[in-house]
N, C-alpha and C positions, 0 to 999 in steps of 0.2 A: 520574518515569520509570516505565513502565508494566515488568509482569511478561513477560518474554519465554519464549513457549512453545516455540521450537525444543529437540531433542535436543542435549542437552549430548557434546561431544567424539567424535562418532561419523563426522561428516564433514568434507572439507576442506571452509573457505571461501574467500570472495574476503578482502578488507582488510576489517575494521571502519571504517564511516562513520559519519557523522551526516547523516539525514535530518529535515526539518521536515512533519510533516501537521498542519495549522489552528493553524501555531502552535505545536506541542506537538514536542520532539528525541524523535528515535527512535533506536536503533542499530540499522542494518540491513548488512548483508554486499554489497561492489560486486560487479553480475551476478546478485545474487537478482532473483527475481520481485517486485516493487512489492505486490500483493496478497499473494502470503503473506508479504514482509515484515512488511504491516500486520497480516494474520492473529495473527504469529507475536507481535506487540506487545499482542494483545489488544485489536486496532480492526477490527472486526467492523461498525461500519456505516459505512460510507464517505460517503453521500449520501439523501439523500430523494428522493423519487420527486417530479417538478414538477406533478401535478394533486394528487393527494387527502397529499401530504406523508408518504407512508411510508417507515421505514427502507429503505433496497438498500444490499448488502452482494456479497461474490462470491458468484460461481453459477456458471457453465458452465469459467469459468479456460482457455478457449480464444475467445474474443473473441468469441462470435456473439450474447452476450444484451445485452450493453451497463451488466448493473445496474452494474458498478463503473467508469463513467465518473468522472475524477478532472481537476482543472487541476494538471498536472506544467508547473513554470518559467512556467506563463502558458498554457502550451497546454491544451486537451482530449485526452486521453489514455485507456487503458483499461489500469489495474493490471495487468492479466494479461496484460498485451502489452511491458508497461515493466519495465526493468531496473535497477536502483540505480546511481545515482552518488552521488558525495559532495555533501553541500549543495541538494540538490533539495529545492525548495518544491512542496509538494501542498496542496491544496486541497479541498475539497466543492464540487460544484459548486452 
């Protein structure tokens, strides 16, 4: 289990879940943001880039740059458009 960067006890959250990215459980809050979930887990690169294979991670956190395209349940999705449920499978694309 990776180190989690959120503030400690300063805000409400949703339920404590269990998320899976690449395989790996996360504990994320249901109705957080997907990327700063992952942010807050300490997974900062989400995917490679598909020509020259570079790290992309967030960047804009309003959906208009694409770098944190993710497969949320099978689909393609963008972290920072996607909200936690419980048991959601993520992926690298």
């Amino acid at each position: 289990m990776t180190k989690d960067l959120r503030e400690k006890n300063i805000y409400d959250r949703g339920k404590l879940v269990k998320i899976y990215f690449n395989g790996e459980k996360i504990l994320a809050y249901e109705g957080e943001n997907l990327a700063s979930a992952l942010y807050a887990s300490n997974k900062k690169i989400l995917r490679s880039s598909p020509n020259l294979n570079m790290p992309r991670g967030i960047f804009c956190l309003i959906g208009s740059c694409q770098e944190c395209l993710l497969l949320v349940n099978g689909k393609r999705k963008l972290a920072c458009l996607t909200y936690i449920k419980e048991n959601m499978l993520i992926e690298s694309i």
